[in-house]
C-alpha positions in Angstrom: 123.3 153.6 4.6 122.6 156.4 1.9 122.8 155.2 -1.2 125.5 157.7 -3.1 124.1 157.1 -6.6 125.5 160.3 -8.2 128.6 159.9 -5.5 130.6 157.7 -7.2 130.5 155.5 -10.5 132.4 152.4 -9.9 133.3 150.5 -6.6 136.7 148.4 -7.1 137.6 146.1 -4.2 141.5 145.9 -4.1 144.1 147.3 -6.3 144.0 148.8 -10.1 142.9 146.4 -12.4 142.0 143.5 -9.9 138.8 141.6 -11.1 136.1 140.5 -8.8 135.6 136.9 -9.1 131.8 135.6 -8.8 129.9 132.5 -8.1 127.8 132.5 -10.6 124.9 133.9 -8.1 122.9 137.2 -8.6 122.0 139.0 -5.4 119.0 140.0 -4.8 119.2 143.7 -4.2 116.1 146.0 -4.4 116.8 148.8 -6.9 116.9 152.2 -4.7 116.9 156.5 -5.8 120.0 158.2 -6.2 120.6 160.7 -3.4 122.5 163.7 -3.6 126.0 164.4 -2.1 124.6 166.1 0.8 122.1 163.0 1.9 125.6 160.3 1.3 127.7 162.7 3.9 124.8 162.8 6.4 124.9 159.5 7.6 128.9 159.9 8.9 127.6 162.9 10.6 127.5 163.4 13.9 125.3 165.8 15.2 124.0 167.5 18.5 120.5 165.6 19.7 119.0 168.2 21.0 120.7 171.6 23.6 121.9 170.7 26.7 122.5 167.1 25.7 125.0 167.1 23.3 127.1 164.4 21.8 130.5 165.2 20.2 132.3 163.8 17.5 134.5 161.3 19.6 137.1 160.2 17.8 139.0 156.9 18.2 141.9 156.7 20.2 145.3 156.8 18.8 146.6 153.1 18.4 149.0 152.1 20.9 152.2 150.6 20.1 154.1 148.7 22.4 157.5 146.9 20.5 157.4 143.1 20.8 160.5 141.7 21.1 160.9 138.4 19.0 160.2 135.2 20.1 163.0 132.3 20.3 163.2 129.3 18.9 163.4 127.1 22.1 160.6 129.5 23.6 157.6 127.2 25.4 154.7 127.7 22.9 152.7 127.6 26.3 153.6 131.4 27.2 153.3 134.7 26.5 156.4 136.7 26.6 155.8 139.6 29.4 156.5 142.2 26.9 153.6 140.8 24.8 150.6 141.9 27.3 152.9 144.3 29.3 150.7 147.5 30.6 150.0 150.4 28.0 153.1 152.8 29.6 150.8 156.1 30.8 153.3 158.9 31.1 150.5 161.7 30.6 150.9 162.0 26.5 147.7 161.6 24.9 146.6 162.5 21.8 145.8 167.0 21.6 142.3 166.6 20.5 141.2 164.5 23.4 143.1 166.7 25.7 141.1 170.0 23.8 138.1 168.4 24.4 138.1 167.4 28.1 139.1 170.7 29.2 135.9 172.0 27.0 134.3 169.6 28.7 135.1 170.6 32.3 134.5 174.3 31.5 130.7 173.3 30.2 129.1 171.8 33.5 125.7 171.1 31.6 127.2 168.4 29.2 129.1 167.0 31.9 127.0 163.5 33.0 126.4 162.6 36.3 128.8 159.6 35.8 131.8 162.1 35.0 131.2 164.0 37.7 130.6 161.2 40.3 134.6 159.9 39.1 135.8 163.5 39.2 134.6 163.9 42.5 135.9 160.9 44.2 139.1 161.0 42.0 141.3 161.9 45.2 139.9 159.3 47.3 140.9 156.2 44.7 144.1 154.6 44.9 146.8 153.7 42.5 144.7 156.0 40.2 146.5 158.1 37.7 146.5 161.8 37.5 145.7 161.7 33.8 142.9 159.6 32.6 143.8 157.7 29.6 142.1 158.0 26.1 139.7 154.7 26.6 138.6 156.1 29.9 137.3 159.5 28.9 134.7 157.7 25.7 131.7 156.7 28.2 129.5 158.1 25.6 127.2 159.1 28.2 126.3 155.7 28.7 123.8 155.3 31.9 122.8 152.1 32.7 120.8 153.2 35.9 117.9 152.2 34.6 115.8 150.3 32.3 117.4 151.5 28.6 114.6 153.0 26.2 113.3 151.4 23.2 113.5 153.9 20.2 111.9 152.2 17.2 113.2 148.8 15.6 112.4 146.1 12.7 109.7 143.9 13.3 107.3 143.3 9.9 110.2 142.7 8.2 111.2 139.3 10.1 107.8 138.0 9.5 107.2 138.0 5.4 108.9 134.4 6.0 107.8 131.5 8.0 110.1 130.5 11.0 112.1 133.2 10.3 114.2 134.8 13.3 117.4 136.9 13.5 120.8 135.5 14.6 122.9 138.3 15.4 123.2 142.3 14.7 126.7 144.6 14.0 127.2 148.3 13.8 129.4 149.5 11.3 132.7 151.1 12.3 131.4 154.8 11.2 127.6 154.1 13.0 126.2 155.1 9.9 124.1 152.4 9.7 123.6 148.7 11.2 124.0 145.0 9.7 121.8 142.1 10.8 121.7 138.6 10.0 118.6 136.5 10.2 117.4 132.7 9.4 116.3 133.3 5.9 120.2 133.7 4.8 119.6 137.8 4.2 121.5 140.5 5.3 119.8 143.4 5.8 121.6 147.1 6.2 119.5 149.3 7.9 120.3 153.2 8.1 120.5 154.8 11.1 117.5 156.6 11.7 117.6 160.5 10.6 115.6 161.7 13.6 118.0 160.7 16.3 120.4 163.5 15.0 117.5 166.2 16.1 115.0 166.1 19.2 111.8 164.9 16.8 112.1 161.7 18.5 108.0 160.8 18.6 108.7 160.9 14.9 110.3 157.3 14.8 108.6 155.4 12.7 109.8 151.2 12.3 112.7 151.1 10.6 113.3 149.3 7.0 116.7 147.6 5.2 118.2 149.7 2.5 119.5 147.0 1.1 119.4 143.1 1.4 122.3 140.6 0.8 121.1 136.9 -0.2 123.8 134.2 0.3 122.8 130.2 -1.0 122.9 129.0 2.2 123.5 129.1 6.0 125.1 132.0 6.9 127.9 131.1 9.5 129.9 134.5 10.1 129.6 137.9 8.8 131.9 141.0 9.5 132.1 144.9 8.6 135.5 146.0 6.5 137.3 148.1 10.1 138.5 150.7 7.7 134.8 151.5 6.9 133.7 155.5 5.9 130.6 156.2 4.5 132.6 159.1 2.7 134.6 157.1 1.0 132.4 154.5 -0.9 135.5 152.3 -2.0 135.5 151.0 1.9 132.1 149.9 2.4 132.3 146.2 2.5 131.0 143.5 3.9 132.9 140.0 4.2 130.1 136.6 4.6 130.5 133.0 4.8 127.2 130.5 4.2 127.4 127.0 4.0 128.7 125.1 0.8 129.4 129.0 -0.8 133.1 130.7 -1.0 133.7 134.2 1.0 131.6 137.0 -0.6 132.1 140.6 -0.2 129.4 142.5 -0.5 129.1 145.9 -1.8 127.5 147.9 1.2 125.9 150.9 -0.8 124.6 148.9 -3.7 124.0 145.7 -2.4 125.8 144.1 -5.5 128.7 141.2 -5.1 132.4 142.6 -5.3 134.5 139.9 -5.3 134.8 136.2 -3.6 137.6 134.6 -1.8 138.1 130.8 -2.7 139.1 128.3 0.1 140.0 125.1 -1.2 140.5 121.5 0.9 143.4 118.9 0.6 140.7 117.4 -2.5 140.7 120.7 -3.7 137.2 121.3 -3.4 135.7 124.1 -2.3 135.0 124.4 1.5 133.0 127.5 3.2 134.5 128.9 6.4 133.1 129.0 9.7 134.0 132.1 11.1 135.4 135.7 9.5 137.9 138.5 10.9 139.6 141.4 9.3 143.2 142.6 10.5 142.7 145.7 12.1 144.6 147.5 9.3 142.0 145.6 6.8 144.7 144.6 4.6 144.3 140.3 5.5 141.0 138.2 6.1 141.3 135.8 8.8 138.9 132.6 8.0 138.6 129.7 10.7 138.2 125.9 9.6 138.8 122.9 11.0 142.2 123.0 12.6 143.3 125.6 10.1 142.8 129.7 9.7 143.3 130.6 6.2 144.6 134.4 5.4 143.6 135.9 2.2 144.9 139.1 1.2 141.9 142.1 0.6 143.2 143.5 -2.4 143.8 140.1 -4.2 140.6 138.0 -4.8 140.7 134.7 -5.6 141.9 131.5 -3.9 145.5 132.3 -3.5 146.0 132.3 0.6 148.3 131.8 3.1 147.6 128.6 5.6 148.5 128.4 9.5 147.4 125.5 11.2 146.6 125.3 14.8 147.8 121.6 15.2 151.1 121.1 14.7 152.7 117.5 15.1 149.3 116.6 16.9 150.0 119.3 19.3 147.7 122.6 19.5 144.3 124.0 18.9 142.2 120.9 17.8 138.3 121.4 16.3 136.8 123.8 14.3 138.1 127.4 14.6 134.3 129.2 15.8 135.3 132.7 16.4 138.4 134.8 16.2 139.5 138.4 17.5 142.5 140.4 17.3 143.6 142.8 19.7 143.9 146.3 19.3 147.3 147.3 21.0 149.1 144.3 20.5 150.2 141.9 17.1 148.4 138.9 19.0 144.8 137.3 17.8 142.7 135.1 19.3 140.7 132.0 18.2 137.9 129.9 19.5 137.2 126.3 18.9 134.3 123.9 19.3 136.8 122.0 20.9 136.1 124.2 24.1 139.6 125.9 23.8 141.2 129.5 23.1 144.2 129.5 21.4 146.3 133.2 21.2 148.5 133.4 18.0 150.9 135.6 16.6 149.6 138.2 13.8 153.0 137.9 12.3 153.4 133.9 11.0 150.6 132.8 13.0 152.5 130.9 15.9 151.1 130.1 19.1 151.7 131.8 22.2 149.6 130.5 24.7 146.6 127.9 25.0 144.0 128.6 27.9 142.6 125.6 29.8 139.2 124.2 28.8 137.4 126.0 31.0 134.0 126.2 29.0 131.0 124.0 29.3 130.4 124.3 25.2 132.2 125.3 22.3 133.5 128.8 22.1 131.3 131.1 19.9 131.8 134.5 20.7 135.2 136.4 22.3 136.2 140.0 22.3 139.7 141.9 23.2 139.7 144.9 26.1 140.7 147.8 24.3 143.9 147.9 26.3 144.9 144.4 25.6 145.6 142.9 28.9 142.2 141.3 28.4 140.2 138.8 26.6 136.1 137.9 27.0 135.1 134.7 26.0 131.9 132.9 25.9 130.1 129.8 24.6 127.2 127.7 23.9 124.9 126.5 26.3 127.7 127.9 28.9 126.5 130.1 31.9 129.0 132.3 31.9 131.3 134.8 30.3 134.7 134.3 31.6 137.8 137.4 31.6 141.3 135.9 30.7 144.2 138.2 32.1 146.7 137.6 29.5 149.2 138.8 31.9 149.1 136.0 33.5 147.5 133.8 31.0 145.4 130.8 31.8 144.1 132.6 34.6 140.8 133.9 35.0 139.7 137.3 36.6 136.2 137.2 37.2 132.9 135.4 35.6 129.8 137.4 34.3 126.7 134.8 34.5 124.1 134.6 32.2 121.4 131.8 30.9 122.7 130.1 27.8 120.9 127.0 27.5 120.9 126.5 23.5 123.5 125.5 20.8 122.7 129.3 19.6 125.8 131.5 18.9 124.6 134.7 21.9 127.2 137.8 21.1 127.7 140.5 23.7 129.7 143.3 23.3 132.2 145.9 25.2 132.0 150.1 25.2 134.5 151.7 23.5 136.4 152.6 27.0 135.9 148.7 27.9 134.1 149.6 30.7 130.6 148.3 30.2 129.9 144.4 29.0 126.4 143.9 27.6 124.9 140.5 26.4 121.7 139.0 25.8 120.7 135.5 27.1 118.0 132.6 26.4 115.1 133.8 28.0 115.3 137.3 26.2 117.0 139.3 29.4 119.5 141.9 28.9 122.5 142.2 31.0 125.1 144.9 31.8 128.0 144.7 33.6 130.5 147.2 35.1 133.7 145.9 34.5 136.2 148.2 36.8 134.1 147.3 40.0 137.4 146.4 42.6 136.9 143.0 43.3 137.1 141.9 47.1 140.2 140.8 48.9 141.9 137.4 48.2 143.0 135.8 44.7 139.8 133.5 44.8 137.7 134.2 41.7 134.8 136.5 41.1 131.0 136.5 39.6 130.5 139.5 39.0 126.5 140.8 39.2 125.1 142.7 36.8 124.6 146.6 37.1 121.6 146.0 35.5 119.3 143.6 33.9 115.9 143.8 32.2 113.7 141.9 30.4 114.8 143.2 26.6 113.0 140.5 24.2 109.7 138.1 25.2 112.4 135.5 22.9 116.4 134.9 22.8 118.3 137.6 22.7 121.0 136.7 20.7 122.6 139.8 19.1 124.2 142.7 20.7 125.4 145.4 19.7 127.0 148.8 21.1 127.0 152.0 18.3 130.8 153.3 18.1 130.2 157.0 19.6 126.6 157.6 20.9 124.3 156.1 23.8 122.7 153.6 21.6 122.4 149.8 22.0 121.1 147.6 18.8 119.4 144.5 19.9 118.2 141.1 17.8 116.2 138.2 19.1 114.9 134.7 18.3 115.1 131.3 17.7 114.0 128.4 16.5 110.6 127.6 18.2 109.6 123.6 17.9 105.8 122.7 18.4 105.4 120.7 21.8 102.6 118.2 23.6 100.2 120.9 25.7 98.5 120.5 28.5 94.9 119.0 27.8 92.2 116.6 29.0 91.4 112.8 27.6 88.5 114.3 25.8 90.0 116.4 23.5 90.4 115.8 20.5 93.9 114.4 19.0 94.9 117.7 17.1 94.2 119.6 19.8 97.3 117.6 21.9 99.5 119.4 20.1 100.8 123.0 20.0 101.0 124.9 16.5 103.0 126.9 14.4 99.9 129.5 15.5 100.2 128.9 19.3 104.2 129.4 19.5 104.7 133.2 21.2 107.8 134.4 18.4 109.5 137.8 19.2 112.1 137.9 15.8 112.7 141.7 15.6 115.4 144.1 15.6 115.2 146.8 18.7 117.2 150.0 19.4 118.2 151.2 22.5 118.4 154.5 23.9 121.2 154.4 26.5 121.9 157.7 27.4 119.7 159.7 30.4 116.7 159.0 30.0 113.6 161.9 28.9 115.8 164.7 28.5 115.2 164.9 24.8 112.2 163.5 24.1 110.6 166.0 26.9 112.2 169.0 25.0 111.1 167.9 22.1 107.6 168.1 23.5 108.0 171.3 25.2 109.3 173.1 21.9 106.1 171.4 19.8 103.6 172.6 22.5 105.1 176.5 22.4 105.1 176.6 19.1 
C-alpha cells in the first residue's frame, strides 16, 4: 500500500480522544518516502488492463436483509429457526448500477467472456432458473479456470534472509490495494499491488517487495484485515494480530506503527493471547476465540474491557479451543471452529447457540468460510482430506465433499469468489485445486465428492495460503513448511555424516506467487505487439 505521507497527519483508531494502549514493544517498520496524493489514490483504482480486456469497477453487492424473528426461550438450542437460513427472496430488484452495467455489458460482445456467453446461451435450457440473475451471480470476474493459471511475479528473496523461514498464510485486503502475508519469522509483510497490472507492460514485472513489515514477540496465531478497509480513507487501514503470550495488536497499515491493543485477561487475571481473530462485518466488534470462550471487544474502545460468551454452558456446547470463526454475510449468525473437531453456529446478537454440526472432521477445524448467500458454510481441518459444505437449511447435513491432501497439523486456507461460485485451496504436496461449486449433483440424496475443475501443481512445497483479489482475475498464493532433516539412502561405506540429510539438501519453496486467472495471453501478446510497432 502507498504510503500517504503528506495525506494525512494522524491516524486515530476509535472515537475522539481514545488513547492507544501499547505493550511496551516497538515495531519494527522500515522508514519509507512520502508520496503524493495522486500515488495514495492509485492503489484503490481500478483501471482497464489493456483494450478489449477490460475490467470494471465491480462493486459489492448490496447487503441482504432478511428479518429474523426472535428466538424463544424453550427453543431447542440444537436448531436453526427456518427463517434464519430461509432463501434470499429474488423478486427481480437489484441494485441500478449492477442492472446499468449488465446491459452495457450485453451491448459490448468483446468484453463479454466465453463463460458469460456459454450461461446466456443455455439459459433457456436450465431449469428452476430465474429470469434475473442475482447480484452474486453476475461478479465472475472473468475468472477462467480452463487452464493452468499464470504466474505473474511473486516474493521469494524475501522469505530467505532467515533460516527455516516459510510463510503460513496470505490475505487480500477488502479494497485489493494491496496483500498481507504471514510467515514463520513472526512478520507481516504488506505488499502493494503491483502498478503494472493496471496497464498491458506486463514483461515489466519485476519480484515484488513488502512496504511495510509488522513484528509481533511471538507466534503469530490469526491475523485479519479491518472489512471497512479504503485506502482513501487512511483512518480504516488496520490490521488486527494475535502471537502467542502478546495481547491483540492493531496495526497501522500505511505506517507500519502500533495503534492500539486489546487486553484479554483469564479467571487469574493474567493476560492470555487469542487463538483466532474476526471482525463483524460492520467493523464495529472484534470476535477473539479461546478456550471454550469468544471474547468481543469493541473497535473504538481499546483496552481490556469486553464482553464474554461462552460456548459451554452447564457442560453443554462447543468444548476446545475456538480455531477459526466466520460470520455470514446475509444473516446475524457466526460460525466457530474448535480443535474439538466441531462447528458451532451462534447468534451475532447475545452470542447464543443455534445449532452444533456433528463431528464429522478427521482433525481440528482450522479454516471455514460463509457462501455469500448464507445458506452455506465450508469447513475444513487439519490433516483432514476433505472440505465439507454444511446446508444450514437443513443443518447437520452435508451437501457434497471437495477432496484434497492434508496430511500435516498446518492451518491450509482456501478461499470462495465473490459470486461463491469457485472454491480454491492449496494442499500438502504443493497442488492447487479449483472447484465449481454450482455443478447439479446426480440423482439421489446420497452425498457427493465433488472433482476438481482443475488442478495443477502451484508450489514444489505446501501450499498453505490462498487467496482470491476482491474484483479482478487474480489469485495470491503462499507456501511452505517446516522441513525436518531425515536418514537418506546410502551404502555401509559411507561415512556417518553423510547418513543424514542437511539443512542444504532439504528442497524449500517459501515464497509468495501471484496468479493470473483471467484468459490467458490476451494482454501480455498486446503488450508485445504494441512494443514491436513502435
Amino acid at each position: 500500500m502507498s504510503d500517504p505521507g503528506t495525506c494525512s497527519d494522524t491516524v486515530v483508531l476509535g472515537g475522539k480522544g481514545q488513547e492507544a494502549e501499547a505493550d511496551g514493544e516497538s515495531p519494527n517498520a522500515e522508514p519509507r518516502p512520502p508520496c503524493t496524493e495522486q500515488e495514495a489514490q492509485s492503489a484503490a483504482k481500478q483501471p482497464a488492463l489493456s483494450e478489449g480486456m477490460e475490467i470494471e469497477d465491480f462493486n459489492q453487492p448490496a447487503t441482504c436483509t432478511v428479518t429474523v424473528t426472535a428466538v424463544s426461550e424453550d427453543q431447542d438450542a440444537g436448531e436453526i429457526p427456518d427463517k434464519v437460513f430461509s432463501q434470499l427472496e429474488e423478486a427481480g430488484e437489484r441494485p441500478g448500477e449492477l442492472t446499468q452495467r449488465d446491459e452495457e455489458w450485453h451491448e459490448n460482445d468483446e468484453t463479454t467472456t466465453a463463460m458469460e456467453r456459454k450461461e446466456d446461451e443455455g439459459g433457456d435450457e436450465q431449469e428452476n432458473t430465474d429470469t434475473e440473475p442475482t447480484a452474486y451471480q453476475h461478479q465472475y470476474l472473468g475468472l477462467d479456470f480452463s487452464q493452468n493459471l499464470q504466474m505473474l511475479t511473486g516474493s521469494w528473496a524475501e522469505y530467505s534472509q532467515t533460516p527455516e523461514n516459510y510463510l503460513k498464510g496470505c490475505k487480500w485486503a477488502p479494497d485489493g490495494s494491496c496483500i498481507l502475508s504471514n510467515s514463520a519469522d513472526n512478520v507481516l509483510r504488506v505488499y502493494n499491488l503491483p502498478p503494472e497490472l493496471y496497464s498491458s507492460s506486463w514483461d515489466q514485472l519485476s519480484e515484488m517487495t513488502p512496504v511495510l513489515r509488522m513484528t509481533e514477540g511471538d507466534t503469530i496465531y490469526d491475523y485479519c484485515w479491518f472489512p471497512k478497509m479504503s485506502s482513501l480513507d487512511p483512518d480504516t487501514c488496520f490490521i488486527a494480530s494475535s502471537s502467542r503470550d502478546n495481547p491483540v495488536h492493531i496495526w497501522d497499515a500505511f505506517y507500519g506503527n502500533l495503534r492500539a491493543t486489546f487486553r484479554p485477561y483469564n479467571h487469574l487475571d493474567e493476560l492470555t493471547a487469542a487463538y483466532s481473530l474476526c471482525f463483524s462485518p460492520d467493523g464495529s466488534q472484534l470476535y477473539c476465540g479461546f478456550d471454550k470462550t469468544v471474547r468481543v471487544f469493541y473497535t473504538e474502545r481499546p483496552g481490556r474491557y469486553c464482553e464474554q460468551r461462552p460456548t459451554v454452558v452447564k457442560k453443554q456446547g462447543q468444548s476446545g479451543i475456538i480455531s477459526c470463526m466466520a460470520f455470514s454475510s446475509s444473516q446475524p449468525v457466526y460460525a466457530c471452529g474448535s480443535y474439538s473437531r466441531t462447528v458451532g453456529l451462534y447468534s451475532c446478537e447475545d452470542g447464543s447457540m443455534f445449532a452444533l454440526l456433528p463431528q464429522r472432521h478427521h482433525g481440528g477445524v482450522t479454516h471455514l468460510l460463509f457462501s455469500p448467500d448464507g445458506n452455506h458454510l465450508y469447513t475444513g481441518g487439519r490433516k483432514d482430506p476433505e472440505i465439507l459444505c454444511w446446508d444450514l437449511r437443513d443443518p447437520g447435513r452435508v451437501l457434497f465433499s471437495l477432496p484434497r491432501n492434508v496430511s500435516t497439523n498446518q492451518r491450509i486456507y482456501f478461499d470462495l469468489d465473490p459470486s461463491g461460485r469457485y472454491l480454491v485451496s492449496g494442499d500438502t504436496t504443493g497442488v492447487m485445486s479449483v472447484w465449481d461449486t454450482l455443478t447439479a449433483p446426480p440423482d439421489g440424496n446420497e452425498e457427493v465428492m465433488k472433482r476438481p475443475v482443475l488442478q495443477f501443481q502451484a508450489h514444489s512445497d505446501c501450499t498453505n495460503g490462498i487467496s482470491l483479489h476482491p474484483y479482478m482475475p487474480l489469485v495470491a498464493s503462499c507456501s511452505g513448511q517446516r522441513q525436518f532433516p531425515w536418514p537418506g539412502d546410502s551404502d555401509d561405506s559411507d561415512l556417518e555424516e553423510d547418513r543424514m540429510m542437511t539443512s542444504s539438501d532439504i528442497r524449500e519453496d517459501s515464497g509468495l506467487a501471484l496468479w493470473w486467472a483471467g484468459p490467458l495471453g490476451s494482454t501480455s501478446e498486446q503488450g508485445q505487439e504494441e512494443g514491436s510497432t513502435a
